[in-house]
ZAMAR-872628 format. One record per residue (C-alpha): residue in one letter; x, z, y; residue number from 1. Coordinates in nm, 4 decimals. Each point is the difference from the previous one (the first is absolute). Layout:
 residu        u        w        v num
      A        X        Z        Y NUM
...
END
This chain:
 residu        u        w        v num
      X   5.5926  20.5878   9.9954   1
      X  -0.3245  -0.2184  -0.0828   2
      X   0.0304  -0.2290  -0.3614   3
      X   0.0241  -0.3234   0.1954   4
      X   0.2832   0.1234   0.2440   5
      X   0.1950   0.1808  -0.3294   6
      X  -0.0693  -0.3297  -0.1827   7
      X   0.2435  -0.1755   0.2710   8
      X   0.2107   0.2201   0.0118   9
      X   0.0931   0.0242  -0.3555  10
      X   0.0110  -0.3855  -0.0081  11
      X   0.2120   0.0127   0.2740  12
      X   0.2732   0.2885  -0.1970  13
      X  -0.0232  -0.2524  -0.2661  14
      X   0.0786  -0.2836   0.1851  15
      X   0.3203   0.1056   0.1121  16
      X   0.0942   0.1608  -0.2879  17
      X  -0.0257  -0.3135  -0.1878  18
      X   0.1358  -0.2157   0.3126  19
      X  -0.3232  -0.2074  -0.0611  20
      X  -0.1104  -0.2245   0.2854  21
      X  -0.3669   0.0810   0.0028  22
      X  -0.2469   0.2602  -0.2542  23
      X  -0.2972  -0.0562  -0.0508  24
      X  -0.2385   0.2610  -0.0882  25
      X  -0.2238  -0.0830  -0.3238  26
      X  -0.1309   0.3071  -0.1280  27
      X   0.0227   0.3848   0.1507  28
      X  -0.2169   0.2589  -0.1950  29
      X   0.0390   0.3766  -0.0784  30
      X   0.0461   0.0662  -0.3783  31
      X  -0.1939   0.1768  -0.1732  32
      X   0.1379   0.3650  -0.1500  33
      X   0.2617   0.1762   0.1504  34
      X  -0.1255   0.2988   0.1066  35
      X   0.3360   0.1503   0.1431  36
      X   0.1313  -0.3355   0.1466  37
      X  -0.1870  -0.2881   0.1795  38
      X   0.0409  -0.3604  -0.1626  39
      X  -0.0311  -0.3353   0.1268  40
      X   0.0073  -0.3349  -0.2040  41
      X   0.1756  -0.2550   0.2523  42
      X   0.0402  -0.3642  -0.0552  43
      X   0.1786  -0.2536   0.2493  44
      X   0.0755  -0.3158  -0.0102  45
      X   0.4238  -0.0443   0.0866  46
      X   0.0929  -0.2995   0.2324  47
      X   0.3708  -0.0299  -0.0980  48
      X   0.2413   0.3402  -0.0705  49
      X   0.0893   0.1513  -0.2908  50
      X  -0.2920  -0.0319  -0.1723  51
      X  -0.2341  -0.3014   0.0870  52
      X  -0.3373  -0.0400  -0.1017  53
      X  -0.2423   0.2609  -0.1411  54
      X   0.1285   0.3770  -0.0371  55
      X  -0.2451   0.2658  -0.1316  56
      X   0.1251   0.3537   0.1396  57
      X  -0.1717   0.3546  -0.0246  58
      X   0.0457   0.2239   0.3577  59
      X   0.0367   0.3488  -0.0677  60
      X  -0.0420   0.2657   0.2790  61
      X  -0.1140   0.3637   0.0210  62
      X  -0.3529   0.1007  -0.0397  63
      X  -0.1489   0.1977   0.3161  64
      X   0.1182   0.2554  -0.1894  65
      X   0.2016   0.1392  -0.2482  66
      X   0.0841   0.2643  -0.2879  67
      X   0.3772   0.1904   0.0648  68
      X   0.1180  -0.0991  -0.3712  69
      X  -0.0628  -0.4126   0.0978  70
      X   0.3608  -0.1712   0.1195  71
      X  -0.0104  -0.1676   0.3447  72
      X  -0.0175  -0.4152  -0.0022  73
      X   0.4058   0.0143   0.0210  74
      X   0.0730   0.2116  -0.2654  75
      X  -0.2439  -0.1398  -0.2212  76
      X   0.1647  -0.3634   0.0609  77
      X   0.3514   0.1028  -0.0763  78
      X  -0.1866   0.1462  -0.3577  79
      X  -0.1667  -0.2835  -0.0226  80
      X   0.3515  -0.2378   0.0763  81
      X   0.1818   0.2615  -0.3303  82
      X  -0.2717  -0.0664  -0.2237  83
      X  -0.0077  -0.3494   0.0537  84
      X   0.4260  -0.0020  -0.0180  85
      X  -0.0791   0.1926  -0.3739  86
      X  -0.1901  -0.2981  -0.1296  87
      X  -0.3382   0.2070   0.0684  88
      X  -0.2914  -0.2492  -0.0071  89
      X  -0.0919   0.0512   0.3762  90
      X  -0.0739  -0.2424   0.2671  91
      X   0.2810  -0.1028   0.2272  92
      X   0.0470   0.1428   0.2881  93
      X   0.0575  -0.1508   0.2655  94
      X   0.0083   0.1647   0.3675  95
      X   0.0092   0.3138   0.1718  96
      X  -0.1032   0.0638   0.3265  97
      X   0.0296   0.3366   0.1680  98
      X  -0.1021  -0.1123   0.3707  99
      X  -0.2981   0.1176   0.0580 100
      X  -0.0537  -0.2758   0.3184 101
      X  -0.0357  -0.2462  -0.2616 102
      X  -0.3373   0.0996  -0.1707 103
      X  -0.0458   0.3222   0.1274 104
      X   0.1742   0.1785  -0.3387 105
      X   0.2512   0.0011  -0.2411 106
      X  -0.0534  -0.2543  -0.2537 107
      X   0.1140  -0.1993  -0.2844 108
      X  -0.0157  -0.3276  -0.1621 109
      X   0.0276  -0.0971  -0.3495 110
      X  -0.1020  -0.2873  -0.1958 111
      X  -0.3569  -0.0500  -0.1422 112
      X  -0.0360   0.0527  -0.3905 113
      X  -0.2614  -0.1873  -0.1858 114
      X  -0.2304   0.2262  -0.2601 115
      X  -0.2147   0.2973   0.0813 116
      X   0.0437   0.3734  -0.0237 117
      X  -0.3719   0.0693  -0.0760 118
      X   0.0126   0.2532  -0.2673 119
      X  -0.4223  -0.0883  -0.0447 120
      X   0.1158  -0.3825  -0.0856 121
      X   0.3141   0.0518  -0.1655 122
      X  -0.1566   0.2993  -0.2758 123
      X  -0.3264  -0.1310  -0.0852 124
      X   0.0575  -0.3669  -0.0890 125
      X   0.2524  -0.1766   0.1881 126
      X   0.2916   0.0311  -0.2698 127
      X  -0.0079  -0.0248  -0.3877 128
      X   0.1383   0.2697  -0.1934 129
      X   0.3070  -0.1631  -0.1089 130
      X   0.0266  -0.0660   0.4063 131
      X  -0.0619   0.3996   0.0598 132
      X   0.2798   0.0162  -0.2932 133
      X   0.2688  -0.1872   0.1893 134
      X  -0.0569   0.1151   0.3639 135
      X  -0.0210   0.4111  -0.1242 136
      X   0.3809  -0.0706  -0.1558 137
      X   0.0582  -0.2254   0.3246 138
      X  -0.0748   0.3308   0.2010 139
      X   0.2516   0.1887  -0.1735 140
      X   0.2820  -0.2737   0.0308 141
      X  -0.1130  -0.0007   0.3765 142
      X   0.0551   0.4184   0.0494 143
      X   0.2837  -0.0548  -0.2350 144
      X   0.1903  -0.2611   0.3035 145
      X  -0.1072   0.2464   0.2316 146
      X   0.1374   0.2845  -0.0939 147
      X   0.3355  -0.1846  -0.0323 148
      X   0.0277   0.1115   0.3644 149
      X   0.1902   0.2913   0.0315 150
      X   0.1002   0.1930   0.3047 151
      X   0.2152   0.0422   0.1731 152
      X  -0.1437  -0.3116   0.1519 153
      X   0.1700  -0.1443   0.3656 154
      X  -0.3659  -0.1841   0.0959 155
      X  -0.2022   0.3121  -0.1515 156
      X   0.1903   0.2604   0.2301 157
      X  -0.3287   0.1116   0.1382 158
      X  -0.1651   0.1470  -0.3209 159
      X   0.0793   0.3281  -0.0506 160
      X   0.2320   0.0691  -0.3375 161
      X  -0.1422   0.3496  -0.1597 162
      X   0.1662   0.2968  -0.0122 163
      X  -0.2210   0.1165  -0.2896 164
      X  -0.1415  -0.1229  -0.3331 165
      X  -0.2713  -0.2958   0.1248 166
      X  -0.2561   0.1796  -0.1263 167
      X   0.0765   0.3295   0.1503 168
      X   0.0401  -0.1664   0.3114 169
      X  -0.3501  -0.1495  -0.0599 170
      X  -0.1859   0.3027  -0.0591 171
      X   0.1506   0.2093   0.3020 172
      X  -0.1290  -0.3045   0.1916 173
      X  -0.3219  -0.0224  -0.1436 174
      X  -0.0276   0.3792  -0.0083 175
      X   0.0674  -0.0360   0.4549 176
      X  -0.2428  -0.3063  -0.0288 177
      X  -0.2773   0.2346  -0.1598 178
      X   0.0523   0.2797   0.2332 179
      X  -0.0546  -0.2183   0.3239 180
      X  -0.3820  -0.1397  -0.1528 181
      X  -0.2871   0.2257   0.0843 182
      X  -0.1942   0.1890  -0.2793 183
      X   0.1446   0.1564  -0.3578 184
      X   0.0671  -0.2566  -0.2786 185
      X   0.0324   0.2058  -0.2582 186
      X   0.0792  -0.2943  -0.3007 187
      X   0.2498  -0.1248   0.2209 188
      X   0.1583   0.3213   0.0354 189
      X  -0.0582   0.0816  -0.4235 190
      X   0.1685  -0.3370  -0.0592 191
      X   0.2792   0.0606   0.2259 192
      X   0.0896   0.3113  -0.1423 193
      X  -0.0674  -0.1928  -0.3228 194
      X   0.2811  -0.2805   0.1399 195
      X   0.2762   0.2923   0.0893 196
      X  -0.0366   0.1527  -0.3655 197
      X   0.1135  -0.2877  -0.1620 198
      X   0.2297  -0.1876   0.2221 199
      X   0.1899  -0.2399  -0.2423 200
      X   0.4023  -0.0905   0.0142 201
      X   0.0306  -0.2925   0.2765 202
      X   0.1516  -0.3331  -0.0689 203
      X   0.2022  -0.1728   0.2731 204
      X  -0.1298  -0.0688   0.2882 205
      X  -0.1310  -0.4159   0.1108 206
      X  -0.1846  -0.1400   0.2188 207
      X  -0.3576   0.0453  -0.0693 208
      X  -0.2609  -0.1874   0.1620 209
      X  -0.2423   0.3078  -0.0643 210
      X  -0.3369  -0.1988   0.0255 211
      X   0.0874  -0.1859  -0.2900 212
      X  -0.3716  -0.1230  -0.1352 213
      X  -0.3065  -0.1951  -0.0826 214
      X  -0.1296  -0.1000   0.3472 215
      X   0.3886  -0.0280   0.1728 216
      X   0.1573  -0.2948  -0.2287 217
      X  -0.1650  -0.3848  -0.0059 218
      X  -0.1074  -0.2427  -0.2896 219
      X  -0.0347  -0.3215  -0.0407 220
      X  -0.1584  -0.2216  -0.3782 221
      X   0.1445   0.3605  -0.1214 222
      X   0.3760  -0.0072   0.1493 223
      X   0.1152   0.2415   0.2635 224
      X   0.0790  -0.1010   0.3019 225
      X   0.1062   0.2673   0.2140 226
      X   0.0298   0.3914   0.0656 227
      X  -0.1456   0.1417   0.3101 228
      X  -0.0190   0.2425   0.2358 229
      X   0.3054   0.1650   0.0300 230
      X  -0.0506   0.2865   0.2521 231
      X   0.0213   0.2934  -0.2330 232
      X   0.3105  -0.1205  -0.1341 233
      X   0.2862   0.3013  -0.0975 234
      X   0.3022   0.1349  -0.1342 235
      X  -0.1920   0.1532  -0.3148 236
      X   0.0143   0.0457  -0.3773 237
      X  -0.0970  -0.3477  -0.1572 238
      X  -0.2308   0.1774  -0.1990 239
      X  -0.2233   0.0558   0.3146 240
      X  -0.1088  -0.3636  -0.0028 241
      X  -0.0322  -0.0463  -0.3824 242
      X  -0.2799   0.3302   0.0658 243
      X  -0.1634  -0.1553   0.2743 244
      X  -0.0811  -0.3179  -0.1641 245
      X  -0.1283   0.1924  -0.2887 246
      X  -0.1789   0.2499   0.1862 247
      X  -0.3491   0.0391  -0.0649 248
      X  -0.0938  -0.0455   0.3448 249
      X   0.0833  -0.3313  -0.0282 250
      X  -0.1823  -0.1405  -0.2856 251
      X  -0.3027  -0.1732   0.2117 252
      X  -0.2773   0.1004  -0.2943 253
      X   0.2595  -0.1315  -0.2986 254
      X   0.1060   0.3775  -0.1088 255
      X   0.1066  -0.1350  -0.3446 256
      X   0.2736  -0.2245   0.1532 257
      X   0.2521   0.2348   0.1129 258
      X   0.2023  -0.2391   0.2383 259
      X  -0.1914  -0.0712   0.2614 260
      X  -0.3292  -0.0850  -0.1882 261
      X   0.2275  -0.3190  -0.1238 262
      X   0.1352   0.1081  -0.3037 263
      X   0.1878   0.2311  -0.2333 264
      X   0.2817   0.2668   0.0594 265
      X   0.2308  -0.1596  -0.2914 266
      X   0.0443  -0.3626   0.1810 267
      X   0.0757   0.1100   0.2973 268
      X   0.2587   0.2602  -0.1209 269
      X   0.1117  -0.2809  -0.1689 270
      X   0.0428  -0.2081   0.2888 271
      X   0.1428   0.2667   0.1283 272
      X   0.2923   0.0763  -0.2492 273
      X   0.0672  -0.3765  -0.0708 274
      X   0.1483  -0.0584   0.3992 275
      X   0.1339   0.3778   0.0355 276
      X   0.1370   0.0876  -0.3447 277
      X  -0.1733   0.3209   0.0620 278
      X  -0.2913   0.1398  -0.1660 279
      X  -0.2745   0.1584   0.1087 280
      X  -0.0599   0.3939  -0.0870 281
      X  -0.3933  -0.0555  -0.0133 282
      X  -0.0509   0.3923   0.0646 283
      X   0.1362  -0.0343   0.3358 284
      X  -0.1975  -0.3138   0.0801 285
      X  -0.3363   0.2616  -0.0814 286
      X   0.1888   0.2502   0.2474 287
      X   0.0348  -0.2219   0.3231 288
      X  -0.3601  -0.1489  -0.1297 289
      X  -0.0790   0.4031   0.1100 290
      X   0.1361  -0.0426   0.2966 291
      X  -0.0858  -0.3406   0.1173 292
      X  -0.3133   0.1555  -0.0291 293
      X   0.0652   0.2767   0.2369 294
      X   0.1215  -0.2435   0.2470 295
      X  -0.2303  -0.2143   0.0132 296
      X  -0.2895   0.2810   0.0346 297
      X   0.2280   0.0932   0.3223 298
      X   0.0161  -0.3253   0.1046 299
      X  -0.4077  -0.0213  -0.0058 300
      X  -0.0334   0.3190   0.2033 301
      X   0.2619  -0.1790   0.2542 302
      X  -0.2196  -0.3335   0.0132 303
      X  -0.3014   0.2219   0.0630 304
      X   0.1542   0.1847   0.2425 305
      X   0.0988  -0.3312   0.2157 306
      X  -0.3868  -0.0961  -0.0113 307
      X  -0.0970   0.3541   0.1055 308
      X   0.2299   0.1075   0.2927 309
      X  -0.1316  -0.3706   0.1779 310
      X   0.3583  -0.1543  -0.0667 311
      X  -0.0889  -0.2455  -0.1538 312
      X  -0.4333  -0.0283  -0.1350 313
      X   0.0139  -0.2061  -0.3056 314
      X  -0.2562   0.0024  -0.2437 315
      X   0.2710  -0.0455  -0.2871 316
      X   0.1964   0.2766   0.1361 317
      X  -0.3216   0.2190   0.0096 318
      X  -0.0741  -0.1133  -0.3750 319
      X   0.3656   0.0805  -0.1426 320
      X  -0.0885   0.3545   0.0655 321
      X  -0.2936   0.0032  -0.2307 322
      X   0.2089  -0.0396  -0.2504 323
      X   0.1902   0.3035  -0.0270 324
      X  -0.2362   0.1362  -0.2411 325
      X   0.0320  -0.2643  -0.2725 326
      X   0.4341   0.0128   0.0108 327
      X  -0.0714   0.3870  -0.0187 328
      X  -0.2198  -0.0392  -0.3397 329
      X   0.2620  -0.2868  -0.1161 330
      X   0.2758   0.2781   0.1035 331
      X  -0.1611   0.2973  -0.1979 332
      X  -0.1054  -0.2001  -0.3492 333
      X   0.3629  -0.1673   0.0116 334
      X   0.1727   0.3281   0.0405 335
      X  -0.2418   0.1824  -0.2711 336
      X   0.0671  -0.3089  -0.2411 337
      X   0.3588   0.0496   0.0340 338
      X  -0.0205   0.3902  -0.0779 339
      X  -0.2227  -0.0221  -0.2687 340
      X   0.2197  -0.2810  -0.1741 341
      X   0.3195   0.2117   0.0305 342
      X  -0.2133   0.2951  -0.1410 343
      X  -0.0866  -0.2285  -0.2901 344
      X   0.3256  -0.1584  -0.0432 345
      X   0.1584   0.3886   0.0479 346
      X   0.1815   0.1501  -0.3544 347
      X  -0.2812   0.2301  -0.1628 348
      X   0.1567   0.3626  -0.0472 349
END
């Protein structure tokens, strides 16, 4: 379907959804980012309904493409609807379509947040460090609401509840993942090997949104504003997310601030223990760090691998790839670090 035809037809959807006597169409743009999902900033202007007068949405559909682990728009809306029930700073969402006559695809709307996700603006300048203070403890109160969630879960039915320990789960995945990329990765194989030798004791299993980092939540003047992208979302160990946000990976050039390149471990572990009464085992944050970096060196292969079979040619996609050899030096040095401190730390005979 061509932009202007898709641009009446969403302000149509919305029309009736809202029982509005006439949309008008003010702004239609793709988003920047999301390189799994396609984004669209929509603004109309309500004649009557349910809500009259300006309303800012975001349109979320799938890409021309797509990686196995991402949700489809459905499931990721009835995530997105729990998270938001759980006091989860998300936006709202609003409507699911699943008739593809209407646009073409699947979609989803959901209100429009004010703030940016930029990790470039938000880590070199646009916050003070009593700012970076506040919103590293807020992100710990935020994973904290989250992984209130608990299955079993009526409106969650869809994700799978595992059989095994998370992270056993995760490395026979990533392990099948690996084995399906062409060419030998020998660090990835070292560090999964590394992964299955120390597998720690699980805690109970939440909803995790699993993408949980610098680049997928909003700010605005140095407040949060909302979470997103929720199509990795799981049935995991909480601890998955708390490793993800701290990965290295994930740092943007800021390796000395471990969340996020925001700010330090022991605020948001505070944040963290303050909402769940829980607190955090910091050695098995550094284990899922481990793996989060496995993952996402998979995940780079996979983007690649759209660009390269003519799926989908994307520069962006083509340009994750390159990366696998900086997560597999971040992967090595963490795991040496981590050996040589328990050798240090080790009783002398």
């Amino acid at each position: 379907m061509s932009e202007p035809a898709a641009e009446a037809a969403l302000a149509e959807f919305i029309r009736q959804r809202t029982g509005a006597r006439r949309a008008s169409v003010l702004e239609f743009q793709r988003l920047s980012g999301g390189a799994i999902q396609d984004n669209h900033a929509l603004t109309l202007s309500l004649e009557g309904g349910s809500n009259p007068g300006r309303l800012e949405v975001v349109v979320r559909s799938d890409a021309p493409s797509r990686i196995e682990s991402s949700l489809d728009r459905a499931q990721e809306f009835h995530v997105l609807a729990a998270a938001f029930e759980a006091g989860v700073t998300v936006p709202r969402p609003l409507w699911l379509c699943t008739d593809t006559s209407v646009s073409g695809q699947v979609f989803s709307v959901m209100n429009r947040m004010p703030g940016s996700a930029s990790p470039a603006r938000l880590l070199r300048g646009a916050i003070d460090p009593q700012q970076a203070r506040a919103l590293t403890r807020r992100l710990g109160t935020e994973l904290a609401r989250l992984h209130t969630i608990r299955p079993p879960h009526a409106d969650l039915d869809f994700l799978p509840v595992p059989g095994d320990s998370p992270a056993r789960q995760r490395l026979r995945t990533y392990r099948e993942a690996l084995a399906r990329i062409p060419d030998s990765h020998p660090v990835l194989e070292w560090a999964l090997n590394w992964l299955e030798d120390h597998v720690p004791a699980s805690s109970s299993l939440a909803l995790c949104h699993c993408d949980f980092r610098t680049g997928n939540y909003m700010v605005r003047d140095g407040r949060l504003t909302a979470v997103l992208d929720w199509e990795f979302a799981a049935w995991s160990d909480p601890y998955e997310d708390l490793g993800w946000l701290c990965s290295r990976s994930w740092r943007f050039g800021v390796p000395e601030k471990e969340v996020g390149g925001l700010g330090d471990k022991q605020d948001l572990y505070a944040g963290y223990t303050e909402h769940s009464g829980t607190a955090v085992d910091p050695d098995k944050v550094l284990y899922w760090e481990i793996m989060a970096m496995v993952r996402w060196a998979i995940i780079a292969m996979q983007q690649a691998q759209r660009h390269l079979s003519g799926e989908q040619r994307s520069l962006e996609l083509a340009l994750t790839g390159r990366m696998l050899p900086e997560i597999e030096f971040d992967l090595l040095r963490q795991v040496c670090d981590m050996e040589n401190d328990d050798a240090r730390s080790a009783p002398r005979p």
